[in-house]
N, CA, C and O of each residue as an XYZ file, in Angstrom:
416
protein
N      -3.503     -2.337     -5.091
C      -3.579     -1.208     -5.993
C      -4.206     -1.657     -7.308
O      -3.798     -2.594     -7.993
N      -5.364     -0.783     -7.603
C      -5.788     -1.090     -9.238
C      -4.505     -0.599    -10.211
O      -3.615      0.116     -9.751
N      -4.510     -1.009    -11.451
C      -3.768     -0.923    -12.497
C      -4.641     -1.117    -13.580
O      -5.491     -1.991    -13.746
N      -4.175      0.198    -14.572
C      -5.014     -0.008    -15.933
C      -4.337     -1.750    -16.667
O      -3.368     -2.504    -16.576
N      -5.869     -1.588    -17.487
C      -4.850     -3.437    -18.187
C      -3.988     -3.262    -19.267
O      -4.282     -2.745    -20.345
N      -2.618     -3.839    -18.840
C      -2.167     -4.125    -20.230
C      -2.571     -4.704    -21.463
O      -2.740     -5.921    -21.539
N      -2.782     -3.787    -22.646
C      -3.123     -4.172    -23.900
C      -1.612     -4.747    -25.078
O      -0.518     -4.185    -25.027
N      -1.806     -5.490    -25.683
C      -0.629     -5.393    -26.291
C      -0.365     -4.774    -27.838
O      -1.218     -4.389    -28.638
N       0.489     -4.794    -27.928
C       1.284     -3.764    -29.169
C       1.187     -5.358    -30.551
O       1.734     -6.459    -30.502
N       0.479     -4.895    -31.354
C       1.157     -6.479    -32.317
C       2.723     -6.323    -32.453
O       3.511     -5.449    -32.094
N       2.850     -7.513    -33.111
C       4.246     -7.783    -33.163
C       4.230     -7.527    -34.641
O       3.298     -7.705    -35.426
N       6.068     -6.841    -34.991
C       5.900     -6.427    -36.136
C       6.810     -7.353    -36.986
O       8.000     -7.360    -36.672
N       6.348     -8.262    -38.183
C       7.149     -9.427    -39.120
C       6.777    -10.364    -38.230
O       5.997    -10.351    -37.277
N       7.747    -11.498    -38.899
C       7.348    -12.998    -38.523
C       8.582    -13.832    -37.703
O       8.684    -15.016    -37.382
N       9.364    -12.799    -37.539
C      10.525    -13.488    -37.121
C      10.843    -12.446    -35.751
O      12.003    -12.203    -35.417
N       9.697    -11.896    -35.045
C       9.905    -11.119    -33.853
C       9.224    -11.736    -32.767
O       8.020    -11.770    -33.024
N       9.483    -12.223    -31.697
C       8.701    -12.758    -30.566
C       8.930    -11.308    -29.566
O       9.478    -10.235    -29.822
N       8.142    -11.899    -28.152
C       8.040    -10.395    -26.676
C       8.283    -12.178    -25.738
O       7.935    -13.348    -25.580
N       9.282    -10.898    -25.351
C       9.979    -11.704    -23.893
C       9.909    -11.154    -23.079
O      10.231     -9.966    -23.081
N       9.400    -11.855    -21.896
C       9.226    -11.120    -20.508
C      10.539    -11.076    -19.920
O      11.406    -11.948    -19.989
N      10.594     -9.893    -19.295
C      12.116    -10.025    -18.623
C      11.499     -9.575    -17.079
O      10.749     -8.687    -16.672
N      12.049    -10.400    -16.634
C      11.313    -10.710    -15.038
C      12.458    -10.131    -14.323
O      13.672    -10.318    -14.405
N      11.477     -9.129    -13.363
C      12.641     -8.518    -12.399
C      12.710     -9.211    -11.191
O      11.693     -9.723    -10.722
N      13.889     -9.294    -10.580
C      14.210    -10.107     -9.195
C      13.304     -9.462     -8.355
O      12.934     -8.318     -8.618
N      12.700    -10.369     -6.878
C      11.826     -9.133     -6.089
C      12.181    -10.394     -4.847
O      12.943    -11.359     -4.899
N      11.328     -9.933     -3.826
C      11.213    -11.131     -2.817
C      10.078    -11.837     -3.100
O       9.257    -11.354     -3.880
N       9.869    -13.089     -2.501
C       8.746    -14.066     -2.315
C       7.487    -13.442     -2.346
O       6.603    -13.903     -3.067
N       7.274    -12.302     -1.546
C       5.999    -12.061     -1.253
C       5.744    -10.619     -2.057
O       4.551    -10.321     -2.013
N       6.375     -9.869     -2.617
C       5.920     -9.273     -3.911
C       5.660     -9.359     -4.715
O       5.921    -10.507     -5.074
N       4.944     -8.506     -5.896
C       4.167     -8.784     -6.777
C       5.152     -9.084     -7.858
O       6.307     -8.658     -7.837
N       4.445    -10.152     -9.207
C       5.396    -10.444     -9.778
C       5.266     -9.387    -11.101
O       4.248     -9.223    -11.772
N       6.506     -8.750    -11.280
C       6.377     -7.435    -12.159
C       7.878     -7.701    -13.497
O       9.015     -8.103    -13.248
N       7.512     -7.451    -14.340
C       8.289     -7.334    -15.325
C       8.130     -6.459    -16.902
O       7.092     -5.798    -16.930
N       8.639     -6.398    -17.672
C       8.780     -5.630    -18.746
C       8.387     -6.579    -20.270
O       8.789     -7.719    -20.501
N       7.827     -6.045    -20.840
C       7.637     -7.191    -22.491
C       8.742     -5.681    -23.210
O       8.799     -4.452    -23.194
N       9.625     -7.207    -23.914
C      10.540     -6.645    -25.206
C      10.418     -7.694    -26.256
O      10.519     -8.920    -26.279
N      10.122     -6.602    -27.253
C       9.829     -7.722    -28.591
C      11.319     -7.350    -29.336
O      11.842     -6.288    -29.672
N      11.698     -8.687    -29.411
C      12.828     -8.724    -30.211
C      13.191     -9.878    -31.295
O      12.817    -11.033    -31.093
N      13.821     -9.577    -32.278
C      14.161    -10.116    -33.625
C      14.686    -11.515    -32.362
O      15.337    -11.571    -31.318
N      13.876    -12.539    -33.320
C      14.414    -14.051    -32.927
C      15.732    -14.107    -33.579
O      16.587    -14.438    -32.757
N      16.165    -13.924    -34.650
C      18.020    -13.885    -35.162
C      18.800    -13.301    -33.833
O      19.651    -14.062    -33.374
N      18.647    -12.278    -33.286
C      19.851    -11.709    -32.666
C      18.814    -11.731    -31.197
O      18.606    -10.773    -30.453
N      18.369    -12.865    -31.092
C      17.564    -12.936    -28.996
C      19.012    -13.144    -28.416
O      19.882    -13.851    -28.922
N      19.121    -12.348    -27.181
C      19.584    -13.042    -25.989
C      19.153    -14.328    -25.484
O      18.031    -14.782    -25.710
N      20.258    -15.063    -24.632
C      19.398    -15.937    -24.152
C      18.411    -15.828    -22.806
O      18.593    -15.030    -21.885
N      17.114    -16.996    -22.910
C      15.978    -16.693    -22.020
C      16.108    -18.247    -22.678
O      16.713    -18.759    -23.621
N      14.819    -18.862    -21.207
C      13.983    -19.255    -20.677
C      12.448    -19.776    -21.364
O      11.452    -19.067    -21.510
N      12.561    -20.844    -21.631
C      10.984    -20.790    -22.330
C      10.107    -21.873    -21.724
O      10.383    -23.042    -21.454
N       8.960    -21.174    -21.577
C       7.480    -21.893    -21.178
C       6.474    -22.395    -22.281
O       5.538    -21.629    -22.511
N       6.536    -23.711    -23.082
C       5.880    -23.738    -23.978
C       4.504    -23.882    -23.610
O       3.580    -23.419    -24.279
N       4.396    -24.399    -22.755
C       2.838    -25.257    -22.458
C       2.641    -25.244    -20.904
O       3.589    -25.605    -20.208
N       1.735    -24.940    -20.453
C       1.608    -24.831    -18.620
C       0.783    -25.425    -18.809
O       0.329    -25.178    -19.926
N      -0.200    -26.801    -17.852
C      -1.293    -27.326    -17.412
C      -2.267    -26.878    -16.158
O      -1.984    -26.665    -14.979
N      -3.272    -26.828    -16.724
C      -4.605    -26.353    -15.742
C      -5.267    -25.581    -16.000
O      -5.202    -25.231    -17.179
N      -6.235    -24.890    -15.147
C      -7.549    -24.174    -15.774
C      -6.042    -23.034    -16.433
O      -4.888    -22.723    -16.136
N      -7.250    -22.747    -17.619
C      -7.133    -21.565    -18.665
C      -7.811    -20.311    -17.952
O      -8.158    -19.506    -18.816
N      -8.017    -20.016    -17.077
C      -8.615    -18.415    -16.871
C      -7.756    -17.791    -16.602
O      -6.836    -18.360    -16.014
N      -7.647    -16.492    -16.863
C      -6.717    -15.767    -16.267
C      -7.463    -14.901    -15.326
O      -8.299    -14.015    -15.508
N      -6.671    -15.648    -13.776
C      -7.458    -14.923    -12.991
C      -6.318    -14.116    -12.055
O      -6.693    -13.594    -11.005
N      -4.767    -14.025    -12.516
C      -3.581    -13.610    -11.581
C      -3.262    -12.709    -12.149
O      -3.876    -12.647    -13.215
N      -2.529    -11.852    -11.997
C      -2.252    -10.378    -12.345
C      -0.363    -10.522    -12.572
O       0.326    -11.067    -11.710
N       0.094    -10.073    -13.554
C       1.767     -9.594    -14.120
C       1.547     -8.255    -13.970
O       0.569     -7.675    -14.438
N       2.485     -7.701    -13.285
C       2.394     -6.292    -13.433
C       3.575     -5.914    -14.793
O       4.449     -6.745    -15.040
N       3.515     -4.982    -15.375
C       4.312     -4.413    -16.922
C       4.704     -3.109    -16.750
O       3.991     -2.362    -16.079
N       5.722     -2.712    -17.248
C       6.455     -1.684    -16.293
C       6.256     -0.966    -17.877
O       6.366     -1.817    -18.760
N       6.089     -0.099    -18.194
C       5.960      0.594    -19.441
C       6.618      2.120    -19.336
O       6.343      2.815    -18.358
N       7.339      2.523    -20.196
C       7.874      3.944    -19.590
C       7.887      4.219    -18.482
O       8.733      3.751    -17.720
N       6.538      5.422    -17.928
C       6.428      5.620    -16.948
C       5.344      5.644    -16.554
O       4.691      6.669    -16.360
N       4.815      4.005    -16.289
C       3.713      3.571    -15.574
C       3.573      2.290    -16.068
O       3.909      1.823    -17.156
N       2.853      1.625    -14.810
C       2.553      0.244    -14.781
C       1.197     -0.319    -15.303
O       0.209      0.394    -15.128
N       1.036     -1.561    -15.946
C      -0.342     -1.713    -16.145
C      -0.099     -3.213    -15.795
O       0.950     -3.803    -15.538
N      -1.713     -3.760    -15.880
C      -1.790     -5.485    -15.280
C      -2.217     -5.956    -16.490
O      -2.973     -5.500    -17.347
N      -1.364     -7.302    -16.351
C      -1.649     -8.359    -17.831
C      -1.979     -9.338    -16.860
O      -1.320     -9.768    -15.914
N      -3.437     -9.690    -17.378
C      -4.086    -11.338    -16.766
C      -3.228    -11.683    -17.113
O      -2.572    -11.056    -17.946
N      -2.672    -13.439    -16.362
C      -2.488    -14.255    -16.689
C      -2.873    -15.488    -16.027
O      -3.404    -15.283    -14.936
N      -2.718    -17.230    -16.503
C      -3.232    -18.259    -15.652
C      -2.759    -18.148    -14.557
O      -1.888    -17.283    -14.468
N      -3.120    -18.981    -13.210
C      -2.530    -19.342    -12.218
C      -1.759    -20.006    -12.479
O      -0.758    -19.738    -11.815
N      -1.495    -21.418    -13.620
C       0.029    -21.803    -13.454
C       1.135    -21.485    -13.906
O       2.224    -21.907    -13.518
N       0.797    -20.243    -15.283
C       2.118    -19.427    -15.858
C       2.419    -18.402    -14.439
O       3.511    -17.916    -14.145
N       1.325    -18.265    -13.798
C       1.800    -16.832    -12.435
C       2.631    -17.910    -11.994
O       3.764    -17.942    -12.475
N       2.297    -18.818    -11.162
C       2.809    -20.064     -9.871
C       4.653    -20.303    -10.895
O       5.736    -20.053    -10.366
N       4.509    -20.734    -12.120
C       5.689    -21.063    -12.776
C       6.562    -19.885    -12.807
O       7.599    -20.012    -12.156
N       6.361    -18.618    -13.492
C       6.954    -17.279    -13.086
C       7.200    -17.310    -12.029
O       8.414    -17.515    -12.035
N       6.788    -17.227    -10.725
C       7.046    -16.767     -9.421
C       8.360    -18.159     -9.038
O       9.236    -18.101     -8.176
N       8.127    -19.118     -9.850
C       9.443    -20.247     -9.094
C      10.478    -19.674    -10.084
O      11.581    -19.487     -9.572
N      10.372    -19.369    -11.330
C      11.649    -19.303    -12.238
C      12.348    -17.846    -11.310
O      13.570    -17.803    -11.163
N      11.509    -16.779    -10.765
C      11.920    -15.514    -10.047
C      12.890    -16.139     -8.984
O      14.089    -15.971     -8.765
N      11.875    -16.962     -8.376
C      12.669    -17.281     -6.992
C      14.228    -17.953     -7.265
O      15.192    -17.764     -6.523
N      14.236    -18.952     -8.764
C      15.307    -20.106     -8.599
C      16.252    -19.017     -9.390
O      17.383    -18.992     -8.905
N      16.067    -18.132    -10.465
C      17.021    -18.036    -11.291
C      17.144    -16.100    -11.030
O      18.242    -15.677    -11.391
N      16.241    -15.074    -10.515
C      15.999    -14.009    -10.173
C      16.697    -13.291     -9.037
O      16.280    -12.222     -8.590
N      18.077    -14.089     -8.458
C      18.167    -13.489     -7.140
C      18.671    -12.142     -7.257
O      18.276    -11.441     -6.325
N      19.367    -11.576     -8.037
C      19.897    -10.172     -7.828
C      20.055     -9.611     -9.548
O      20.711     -8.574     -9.649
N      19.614    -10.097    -10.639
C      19.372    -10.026    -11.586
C      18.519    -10.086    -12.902
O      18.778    -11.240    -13.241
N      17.950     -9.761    -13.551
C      16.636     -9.883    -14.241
C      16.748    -11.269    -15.406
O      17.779    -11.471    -16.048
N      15.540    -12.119    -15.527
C      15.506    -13.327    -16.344
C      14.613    -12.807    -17.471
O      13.575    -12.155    -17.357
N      15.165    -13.187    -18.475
C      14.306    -13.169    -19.561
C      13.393    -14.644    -19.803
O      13.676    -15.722    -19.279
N      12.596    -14.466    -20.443
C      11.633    -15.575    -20.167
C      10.338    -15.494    -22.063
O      10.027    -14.492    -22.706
N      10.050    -16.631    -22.265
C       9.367    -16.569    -23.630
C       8.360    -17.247    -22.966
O       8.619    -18.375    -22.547
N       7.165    -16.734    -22.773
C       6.130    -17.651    -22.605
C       4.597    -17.539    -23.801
O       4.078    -16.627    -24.446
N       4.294    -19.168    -23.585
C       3.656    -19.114    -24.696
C       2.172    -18.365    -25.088
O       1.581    -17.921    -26.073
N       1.976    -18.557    -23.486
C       0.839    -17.564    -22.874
C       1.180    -16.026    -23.437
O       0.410    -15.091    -23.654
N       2.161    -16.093    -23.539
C       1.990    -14.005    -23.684
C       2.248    -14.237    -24.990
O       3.233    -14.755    -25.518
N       0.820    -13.605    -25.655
C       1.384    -12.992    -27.183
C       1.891    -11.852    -27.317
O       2.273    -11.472    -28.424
């Protein structure tokens, strides 16, 4: 399925990061989740990806669940490959929040 691309929203102040919150799925579905930008003082806890190694293209697709409709955010193959293991190890019947450095 095509999907319009996710664009992002800036972030508002200096003390707000967007955390992916990764929804549980099986192995062979797409990997889909939500961006919430929230005040770093009062974050839940998550998960962080500072640095992934290998090509820089973004050639894999995040799907972003937005109200009501989905759009695709490129991302690398090894933040997708790393997402899809944190889904599998920590995702089984509950959603992970996640900070990666890749997503502004």
């Amino acid at each position: 399925m095509n999907y319009p691309q996710y664009l992002y929203d800036p972030l508002k102040g200096n003390r707000v990061i967007r955390l992916l919150c990764l929804f549980p799925a099986r192995e062979v579905d797409p990997l889909r989740c939500a961006l919430r930008n929230v005040d770093i003082d009062g974050t839940p806890c998550y998960s962080a990806i500072s640095y992934v190694w290998g090509c820089q293209s973004a050639t894999e697709v995040l799907l972003v669940d937005e109200a009501s409709h989905v759009r695709a955010l490129k991302i690398t193959r090894s933040l997708f490959l790393a997402l899809k293991d944190i889904r599998a190890l920590y995702c089984k019947d509950q959603e992970q929040l996640v900070w990666a450095q890749a997503v502004k």
